[in-house]
N, C-alpha and C positions, 0 to 999 in steps of 0.2 A: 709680353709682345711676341712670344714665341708661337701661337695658338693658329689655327687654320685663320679663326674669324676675326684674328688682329690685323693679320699678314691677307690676307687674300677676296677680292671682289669675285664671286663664284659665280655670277652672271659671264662670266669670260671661261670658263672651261664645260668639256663635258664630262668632267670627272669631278662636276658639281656634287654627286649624291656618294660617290668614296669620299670626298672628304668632308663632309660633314655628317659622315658615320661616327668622325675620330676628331680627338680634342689635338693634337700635336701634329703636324703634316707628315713629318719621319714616320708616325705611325698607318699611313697609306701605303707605303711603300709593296710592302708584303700582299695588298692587291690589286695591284695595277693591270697585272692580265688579267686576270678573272674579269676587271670594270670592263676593260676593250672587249672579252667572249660576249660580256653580255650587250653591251651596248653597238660592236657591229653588226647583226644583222636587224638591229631594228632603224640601221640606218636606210632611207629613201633611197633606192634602186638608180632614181634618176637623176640623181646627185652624186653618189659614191659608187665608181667599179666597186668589186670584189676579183683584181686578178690574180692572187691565189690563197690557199687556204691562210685565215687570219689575220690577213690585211684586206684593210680599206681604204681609200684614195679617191677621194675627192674628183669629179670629174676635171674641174676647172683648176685645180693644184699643176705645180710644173715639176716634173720629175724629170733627170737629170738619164739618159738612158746605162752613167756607170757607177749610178744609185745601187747600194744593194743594200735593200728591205727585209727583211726576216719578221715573220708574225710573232705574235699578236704585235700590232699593229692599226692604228687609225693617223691618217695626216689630213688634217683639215681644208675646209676649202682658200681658196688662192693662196697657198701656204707653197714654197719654192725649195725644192730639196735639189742641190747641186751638186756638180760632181764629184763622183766618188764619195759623197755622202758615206755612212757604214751603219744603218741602223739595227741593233742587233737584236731586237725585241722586248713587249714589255714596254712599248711607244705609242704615249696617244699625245699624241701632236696639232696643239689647235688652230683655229683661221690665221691666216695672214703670215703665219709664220717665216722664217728665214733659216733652214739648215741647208749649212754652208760646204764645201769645199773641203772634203777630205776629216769633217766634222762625224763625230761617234757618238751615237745616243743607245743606252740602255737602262731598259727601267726607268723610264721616268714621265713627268709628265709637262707639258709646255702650255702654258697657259695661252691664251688668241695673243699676237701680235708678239710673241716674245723672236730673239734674233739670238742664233749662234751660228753665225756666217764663217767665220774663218779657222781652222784648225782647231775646234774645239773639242774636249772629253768634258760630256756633259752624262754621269754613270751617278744611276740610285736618288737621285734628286728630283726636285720639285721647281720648276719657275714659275713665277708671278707673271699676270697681264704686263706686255710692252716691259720685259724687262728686257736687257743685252747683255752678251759676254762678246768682250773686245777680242782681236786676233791672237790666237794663241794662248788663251784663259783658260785653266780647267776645273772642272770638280776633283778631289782625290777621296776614294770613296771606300777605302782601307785603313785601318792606322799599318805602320809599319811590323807591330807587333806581332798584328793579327787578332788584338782583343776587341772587346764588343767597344761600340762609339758609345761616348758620352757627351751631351750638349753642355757646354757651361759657358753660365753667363756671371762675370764675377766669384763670388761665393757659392750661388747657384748649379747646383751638378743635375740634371735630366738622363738615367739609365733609358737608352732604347731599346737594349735587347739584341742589338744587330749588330751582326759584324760589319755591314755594308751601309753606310749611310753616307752621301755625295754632300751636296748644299742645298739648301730648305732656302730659295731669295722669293721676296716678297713682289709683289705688285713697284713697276718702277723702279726697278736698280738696275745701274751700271754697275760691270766688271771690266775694270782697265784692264789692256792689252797684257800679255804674260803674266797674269795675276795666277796665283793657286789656291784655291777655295778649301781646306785642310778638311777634312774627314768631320762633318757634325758642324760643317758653319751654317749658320742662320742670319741672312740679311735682311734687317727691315726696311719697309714699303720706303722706297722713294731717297735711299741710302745708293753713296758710291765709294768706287774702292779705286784706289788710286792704282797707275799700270806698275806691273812688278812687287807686286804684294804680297806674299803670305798672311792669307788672313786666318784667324783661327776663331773659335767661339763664337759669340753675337757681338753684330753691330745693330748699335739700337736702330728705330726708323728717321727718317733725316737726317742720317749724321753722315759725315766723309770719314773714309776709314784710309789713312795714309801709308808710308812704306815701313815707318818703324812702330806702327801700330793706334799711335792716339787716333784718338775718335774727337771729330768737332762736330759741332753743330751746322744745320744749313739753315743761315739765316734767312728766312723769309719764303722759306718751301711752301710748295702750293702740291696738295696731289693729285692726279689726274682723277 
């Protein structure tokens, strides 16, 4: 369940063709700019400014004027960056989206319709279409060590190679409000995390992930 093509509908990003370069979405990471060099200027003129070197912005997007963008960069259309945003590059940000209010993006990539409105650190990760992180949720995208992340699921150990790897959530998940998303978590499609959570490793797809860690099932999930 770990995989780009378990986790993700790629009719919702334009970072369709990075990742289904690569079998595991962590393994995108490493080129996220290069997809935005190549894919901003073949964007439509009459759709997307270009107001400075390696950002794109969407005509009809709302930027926040104490937004501060740094390239490489694309934020999709009617996608709403508010104040004091901090995006610090390495951001391709798709339609509809919601960065919020004093909210930090790098390196990563937000699938159309995903929300991180409130005090968010969303650094080295991947969001799924229409997913949300609640006020004050973050990625942490280091271990405390300093050693490279490792994915594990049960028994199951996944080496990335990187010291930096944030949270990999699927298509459809909530993250409750104050939640911390541990270095290498992987949420599946249509999974929630209760508020105040340390989550670590994978939560399968449909399941509620709680505060003192069990995982249940969501009875009767439909996904979008």
């Amino acid at each position: 369940m770990m995989t780009v093509q378990s986790m993700y509908d790629l009719t919702h990003t334009r970072a369709r063709a990075l990742l289904e370069s690569v079998t595991y979405p962590w393994e995108a990471l490493g080129g996220i700019g290069e997809a935005i060099m190549q894919l901003g200027p073949t964007l439509d003129p009459a759709v997307y400014d270009h107001p400075q070197e390696n950002v794109w912005i969407a005509k009809n997007a709302t930027v926040a004027p104490t937004a501060s963008i740094t390239g490489p960069c694309i934020i999709g259309e009617k996608t709403e960056v508010r104040q004091c945003a901090f995006i610090r590059g390495n951001a391709l940000v798709g339609d509809g989206c919601v960065v919020g209010n004093s909210t930090e993006l790098k390196n990563v990539i937000l699938f159309d319709g995903v929300q991180v409105p409130h005090y968010n650190y969303v650094g080295d990760s991947i969001l799924g279409w229409h997913s949300h992180m609640g006020a004050g949720s973050i990625t942490s995208n280091v271990k405390s060590d300093k050693s490279l992340v490792v994915i594990r699921d049960g028994e199951e150990r996944v080496e990335t190679g990187r010291k930096k790897v944030g949270a990999m959530l699927a298509d459809d998940v909530e993250i409750g409000c104050g939640s911390v998303l541990n270095p290498g978590t992987v949420v599946g499609r249509g999974s929630r995390v209760y508020p105040l959570t340390s989550v670590r490793g994978v939560i399968p797809a449909g399941h509620i992930c709680k505060q003192d860690g069990t995982k249940v099932a969501i009875r009767g999930l439909s996904f979008r």
